[in-house]
C-alpha positions in Angstrom: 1.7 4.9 25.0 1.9 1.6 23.3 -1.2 -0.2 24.5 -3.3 2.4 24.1 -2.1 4.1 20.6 -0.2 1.5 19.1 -3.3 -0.3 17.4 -3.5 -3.3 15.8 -1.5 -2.4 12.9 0.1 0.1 10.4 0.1 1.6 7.3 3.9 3.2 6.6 3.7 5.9 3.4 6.7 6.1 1.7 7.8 8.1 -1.3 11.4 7.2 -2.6 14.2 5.1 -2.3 17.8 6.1 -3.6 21.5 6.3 -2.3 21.9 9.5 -0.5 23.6 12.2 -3.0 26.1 15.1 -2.6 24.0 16.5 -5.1 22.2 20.0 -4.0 19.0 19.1 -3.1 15.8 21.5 -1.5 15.1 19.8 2.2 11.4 19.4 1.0 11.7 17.3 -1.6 15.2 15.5 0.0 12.8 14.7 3.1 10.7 12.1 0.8 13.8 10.3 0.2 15.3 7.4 2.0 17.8 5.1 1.3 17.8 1.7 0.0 19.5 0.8 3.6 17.8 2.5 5.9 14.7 0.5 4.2 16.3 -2.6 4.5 17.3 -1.7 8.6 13.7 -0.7 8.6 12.3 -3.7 7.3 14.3 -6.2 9.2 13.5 -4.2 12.4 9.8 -4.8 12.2 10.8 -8.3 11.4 12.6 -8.5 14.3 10.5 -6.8 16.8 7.6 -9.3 15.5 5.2 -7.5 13.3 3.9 -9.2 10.3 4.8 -7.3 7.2 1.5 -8.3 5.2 0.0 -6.7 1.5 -3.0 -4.2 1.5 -5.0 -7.2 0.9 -4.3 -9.0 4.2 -4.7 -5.6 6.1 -8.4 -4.8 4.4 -9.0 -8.7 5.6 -7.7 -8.1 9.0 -9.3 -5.1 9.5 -13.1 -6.4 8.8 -12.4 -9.4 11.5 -10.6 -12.3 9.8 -7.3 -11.1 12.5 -5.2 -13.8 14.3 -4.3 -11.0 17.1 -1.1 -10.1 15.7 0.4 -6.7 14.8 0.9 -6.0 11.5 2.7 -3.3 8.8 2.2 -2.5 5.7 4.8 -1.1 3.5 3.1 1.7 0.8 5.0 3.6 -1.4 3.3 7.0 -3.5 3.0 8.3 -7.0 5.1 5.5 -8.7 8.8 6.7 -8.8 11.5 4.8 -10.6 13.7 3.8 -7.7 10.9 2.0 -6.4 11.4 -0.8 -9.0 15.1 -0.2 -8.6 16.3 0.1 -5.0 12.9 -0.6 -2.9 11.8 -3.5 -5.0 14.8 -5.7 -3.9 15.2 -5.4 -0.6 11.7 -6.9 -0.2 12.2 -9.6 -2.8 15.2 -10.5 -1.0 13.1 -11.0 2.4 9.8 -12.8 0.5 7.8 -10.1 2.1 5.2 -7.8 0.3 4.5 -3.9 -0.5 2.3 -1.7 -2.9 2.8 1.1 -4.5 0.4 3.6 -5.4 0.7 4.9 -9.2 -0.3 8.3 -10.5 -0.9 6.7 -14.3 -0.6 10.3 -15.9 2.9 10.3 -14.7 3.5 7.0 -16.6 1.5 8.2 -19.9 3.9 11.0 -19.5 0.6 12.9 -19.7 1.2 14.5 -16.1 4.4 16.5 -14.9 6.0 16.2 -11.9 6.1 20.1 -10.8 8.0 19.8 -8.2 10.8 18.4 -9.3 10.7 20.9 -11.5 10.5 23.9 -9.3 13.5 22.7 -7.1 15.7 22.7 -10.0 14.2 26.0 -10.7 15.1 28.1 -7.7 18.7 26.1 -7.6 19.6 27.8 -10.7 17.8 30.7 -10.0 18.1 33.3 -7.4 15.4 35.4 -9.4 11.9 33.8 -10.1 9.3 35.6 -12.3 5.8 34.1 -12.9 2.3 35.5 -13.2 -0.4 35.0 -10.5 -4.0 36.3 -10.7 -2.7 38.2 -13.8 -0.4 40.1 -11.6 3.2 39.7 -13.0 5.4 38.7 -9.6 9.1 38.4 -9.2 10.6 36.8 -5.9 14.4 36.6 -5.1 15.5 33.6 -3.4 19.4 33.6 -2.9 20.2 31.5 0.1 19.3 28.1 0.9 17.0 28.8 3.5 15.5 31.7 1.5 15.2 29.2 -1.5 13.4 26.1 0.9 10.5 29.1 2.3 10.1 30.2 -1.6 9.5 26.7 -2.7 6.7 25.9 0.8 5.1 28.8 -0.5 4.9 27.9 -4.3 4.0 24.6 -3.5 1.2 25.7 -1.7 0.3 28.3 -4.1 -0.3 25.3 -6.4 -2.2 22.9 -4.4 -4.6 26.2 -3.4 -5.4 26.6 -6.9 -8.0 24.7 -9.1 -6.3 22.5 -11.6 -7.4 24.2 -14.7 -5.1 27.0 -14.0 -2.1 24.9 -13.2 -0.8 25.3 -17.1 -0.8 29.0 -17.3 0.8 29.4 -14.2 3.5 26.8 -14.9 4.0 28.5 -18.5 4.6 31.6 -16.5 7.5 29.9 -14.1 9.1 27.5 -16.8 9.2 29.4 -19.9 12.1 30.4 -21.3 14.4 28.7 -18.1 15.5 25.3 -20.0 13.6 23.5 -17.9 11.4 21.0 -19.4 8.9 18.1 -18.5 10.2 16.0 -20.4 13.7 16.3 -18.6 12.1 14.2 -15.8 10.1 11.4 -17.1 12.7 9.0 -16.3 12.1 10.0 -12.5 8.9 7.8 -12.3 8.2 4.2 -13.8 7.3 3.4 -17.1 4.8 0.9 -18.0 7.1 -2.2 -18.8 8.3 -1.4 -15.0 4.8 -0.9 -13.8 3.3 -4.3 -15.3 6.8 -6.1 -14.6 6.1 -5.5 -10.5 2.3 -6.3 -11.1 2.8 -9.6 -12.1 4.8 -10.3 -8.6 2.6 -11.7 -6.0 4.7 -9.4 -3.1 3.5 -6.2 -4.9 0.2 -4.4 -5.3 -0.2 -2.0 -7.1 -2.7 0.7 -6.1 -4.1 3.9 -7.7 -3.4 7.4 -6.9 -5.7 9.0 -9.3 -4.6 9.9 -13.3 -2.7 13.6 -12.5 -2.1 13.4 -9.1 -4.5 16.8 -8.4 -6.0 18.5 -5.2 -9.4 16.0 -5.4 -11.3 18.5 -3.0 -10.6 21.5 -5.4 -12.4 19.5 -8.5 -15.9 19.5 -10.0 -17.5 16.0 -8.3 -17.7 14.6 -11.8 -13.9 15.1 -12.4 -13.3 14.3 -9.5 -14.9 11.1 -9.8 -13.2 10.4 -13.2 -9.7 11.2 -11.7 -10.5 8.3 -9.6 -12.5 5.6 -11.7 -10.4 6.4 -14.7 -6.7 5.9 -12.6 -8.8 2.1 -11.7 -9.5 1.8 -15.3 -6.2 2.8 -16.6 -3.9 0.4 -14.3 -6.0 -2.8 -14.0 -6.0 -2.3 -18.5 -2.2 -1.8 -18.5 -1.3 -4.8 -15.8 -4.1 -7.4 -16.3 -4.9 -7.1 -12.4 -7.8 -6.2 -10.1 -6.8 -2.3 -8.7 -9.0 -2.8 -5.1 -6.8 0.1 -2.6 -6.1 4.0 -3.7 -4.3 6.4 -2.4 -5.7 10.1 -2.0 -3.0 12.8 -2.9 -1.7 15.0 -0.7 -4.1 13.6 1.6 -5.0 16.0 4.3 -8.1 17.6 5.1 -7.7 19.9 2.8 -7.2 17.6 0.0 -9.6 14.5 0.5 -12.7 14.5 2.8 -15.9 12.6 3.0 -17.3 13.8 -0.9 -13.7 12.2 -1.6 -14.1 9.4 1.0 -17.7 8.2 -0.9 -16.7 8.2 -4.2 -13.7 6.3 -3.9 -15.9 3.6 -1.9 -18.4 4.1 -4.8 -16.2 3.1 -7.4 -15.5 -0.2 -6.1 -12.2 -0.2 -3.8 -11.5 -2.3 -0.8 -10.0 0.6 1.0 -8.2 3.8 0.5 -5.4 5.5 2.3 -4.7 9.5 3.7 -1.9 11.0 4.9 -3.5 11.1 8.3 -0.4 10.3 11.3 -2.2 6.8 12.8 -2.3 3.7 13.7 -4.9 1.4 12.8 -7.8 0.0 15.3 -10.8 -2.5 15.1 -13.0 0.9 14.8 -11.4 1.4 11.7 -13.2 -1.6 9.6 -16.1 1.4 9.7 -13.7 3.6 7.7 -12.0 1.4 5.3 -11.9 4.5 2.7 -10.3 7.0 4.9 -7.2 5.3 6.7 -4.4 7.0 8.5 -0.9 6.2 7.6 2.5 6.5 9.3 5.2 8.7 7.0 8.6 7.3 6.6 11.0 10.3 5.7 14.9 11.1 4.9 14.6 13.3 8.0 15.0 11.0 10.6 16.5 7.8 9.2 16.8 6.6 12.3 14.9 2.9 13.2 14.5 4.2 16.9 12.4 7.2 15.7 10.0 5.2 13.3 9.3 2.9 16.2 8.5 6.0 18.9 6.0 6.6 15.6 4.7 3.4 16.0 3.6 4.1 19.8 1.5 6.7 18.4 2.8 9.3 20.2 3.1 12.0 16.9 -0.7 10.8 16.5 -1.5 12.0 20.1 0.5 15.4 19.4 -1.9 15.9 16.5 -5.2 15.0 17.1 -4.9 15.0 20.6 -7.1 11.6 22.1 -9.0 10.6 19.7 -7.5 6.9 18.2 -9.3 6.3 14.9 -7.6 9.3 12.8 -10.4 9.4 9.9 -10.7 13.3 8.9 
């Protein structure tokens, strides 16, 4: 499989990075997790097997024909969490080797809320949810576990269907009255001082990932195009540095296609990243602004499965033949 879907290099998406916790946790959000050493196993393994772990930067240069032949990685990290100053930060300090993360500002302005933390620790201290959908008044009973994890896949896709203008009243209608607060998870994501503090290391780049982190296909172009100009605004302001590589969220067909590819190329990015499963190609220096990337997850935190990833195998059992993942 190698030779023929391993490519010429690699994007790995990443989310967080914290000691693993006894603490009850919904598998969908636990899955974005990994721990500080399984990153560090991770990272030395690429190392080992002779990959070059190089910044956005010297991919996007790579990529467009400055390449010495060698395979590379990159190491990308979404939405700007906390424990990515604190545990992944670190381990590649240690090693001298780079990594970017992509930031969401509105989650550092505290302007944007992190749902989804939210709703998990809404249906583990409650086995009855209430909330109000289409202006019909709904009430769902999650009790076990498993009952819990398919209420939460279906909320969270209840959310991500809906135009962002109607996220408030529906999150009124789940939140109110359940002590549960936005303001109870601002310390889950970076705060500016953190933000600036990795910006002015030459190992990190920091990307952007929009202002609030919405469903960019389900906007008005023009907000769509200001989620995207003003999140390049925002960060290069705040850290003093040129913001040239974005990150769509979510990332799927259904969240980012080619109104989404063009206006992030028009407003003056080197490249942006999906969450497409694939390896990267030569062909791909024709779709800078719609790159696949590789997911790293707390599933399988296991060295030998991120490397039958590599082969491009889970790319294969997607999208069938075709290499250059693009839509």
């Amino acid at each position: 499989m190698r030779p023929l879907y391993g490519g010429i290099g690699t994007i790995f998406m990443l989310h967080r990075v914290r000691p693993l916790s006894a603490e009850p946790r919904l598998p969908d959000n636990a899955r974005l997790e990994v721990s500080p050493a399984f990153l560090a196993s991770l990272v030395d393994f690429v190392v080992d097997t002779g990959f070059d772990v190089v910044s956005l930067d010297e991919a996007h240069a790579r990529l467009v024909g400055k390449s010495d032949g060698r395979r590379f990685v990159c190491f990308t990290f979404d939405d700007g969490y906390a424990d990515n100053y604190e545990y992944a930060y670190p381990v590649f300090r240690e090693r001298g080797l780079p990594f970017a993360v992509y930031v969401a500002s509105g989650y550092m302005s505290r302007s944007s809320i992190l749902w989804h933390c939210m709703l998990e620790k809404l249906l583990l201290r409650h086995d009855e949810i209430r909330y109000e959908l289409d202006g019909v008044s709904r009430v769902e009973r999650a009790v076990t576990m498993e009952e819990k994890e398919a209420l939460y896949d279906r909320l969270c896709n209840i959310v991500m269907g809906l135009p962002s203008a109607r996220w408030p009243a529906l999150f009124d209608s789940l939140f109110d009255d359940t002590g549960i607060r936005p303001e109870q998870f601002h310390a889950e994501v970076m705060d500016w001082d953190q933000v600036t503090a990795l910006a002015r290391d030459p190992l990190v780049t920091i990307g952007a990932h929009t202002v609030n982190h919405y469903n960019l296909a389900l906007l008005e172009e023009a907000q769509a195009h200001w989620e995207i100009a003003e999140s390049k605004r925002i960060l290069e302001q705040r850290t003093g540095r040129p913001v040239r590589h974005f990150a769509y969220p979510f990332g799927l067909a259904a969240h980012a296609g080619e109104r989404e590819f063009r206006l992030v190329e028009s407003c003056g990015f080197d490249t942006a990243t999906t969450t497409r499963e694939g390896n990267l190609f030569p062909a791909h220096r024709g779709h800078l602004h719609c790159l696949p990337r590789i997911e790293v997850t707390g599933r399988h935190q296991d060295v030998a499965f991120v490397d039958m990833r590599l082969s491009g195998v889970v790319a294969l059992w997607r999208y069938g033949p075709q290499r250059v993942v693009t839509a």
